[in-house]
Steps between C-alpha positions, in 0.01 A plus 500: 500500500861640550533905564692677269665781554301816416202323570169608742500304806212477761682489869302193727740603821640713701469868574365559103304216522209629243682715343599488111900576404748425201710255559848624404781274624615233689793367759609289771499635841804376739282237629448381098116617526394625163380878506331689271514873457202624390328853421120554664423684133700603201842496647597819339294651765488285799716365763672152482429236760655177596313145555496191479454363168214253667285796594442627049331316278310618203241766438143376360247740403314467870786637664517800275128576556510425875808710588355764337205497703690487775777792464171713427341431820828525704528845295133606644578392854833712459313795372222487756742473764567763772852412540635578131864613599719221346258354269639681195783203428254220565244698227826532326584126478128391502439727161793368357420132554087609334704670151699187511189265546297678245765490231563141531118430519479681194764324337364168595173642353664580157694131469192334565259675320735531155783239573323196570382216264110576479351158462229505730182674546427929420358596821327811546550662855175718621568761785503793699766796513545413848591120397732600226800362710341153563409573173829488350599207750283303320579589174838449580478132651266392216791618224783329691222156469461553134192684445423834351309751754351767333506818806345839454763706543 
């Protein structure tokens, strides 16, 4: 599928390889490589990077959950560090990226649970408070396939 401007992207390259961004715009460079500019969260908050256009493709619901697992546990290892002078723009830019994962994981969650064509099964989901994220994972990939999971929120 195409990317669209305004659109999530998941970066596969790079410095921000991992990382989850908007994808704003598009150019040539002077060598006629196509660049994209994109935000790592909402971009009324973050910086804008260049890169290739190669490097994004599109979000899935797995790289929302796993990026969020991850910019918590490089937020622990920052906060349990003993060397904490300059670590206030990376928590910066890593909270920013979590508030701009959780939003659009949340969005996703809405669409899929009220937007999609319910033809297939109602699925109750069964779990802990500690599971609610995989939880909603779930829930989430089984709307976007056409089924209706019932969660415990």
């Amino acid at each position: 599928m195409e990317l669209y401007y305004g659109c999530p992207v998941f970066i596969t390259e790079g410095t921000f390889k991992g990382r989850i961004g908007y994808f704003d715009d598009v150019e040539l460079d002077k060598n006629g490589l196509t660049i994209g500019f994109v935000s790592l969260g909402n971009p009324l908050y973050s910086s804008e990077y260049e890169m290739p256009i190669t490097y994004l493709r599109e979000i899935n619901t797995e790289d929302l959950y796993k990026r969020q697992g991850d910019i918590q546990n490089e937020l622990m290892k920052i906060n349990y560090s003993t060397r904490r002078a300059n670590h206030e723009k990376i928590k910066v830019d890593l909270l920013t990226e979590f508030i701009y994962i959780e939003t659009l994981f949340s969005d996703k969650y809405f669409n899929a649970r009220l937007l999609h064509n319910k033809s297939g099964k109602t699925v109750f989901i069964s779990h802990s408070s500690m599971d609610k994220p995989l939880a909603r994972l779930l829930a989430t990939d089984l709307a976007e396939a056409g089924h209706s999971p019932w969660l415990d929120e």
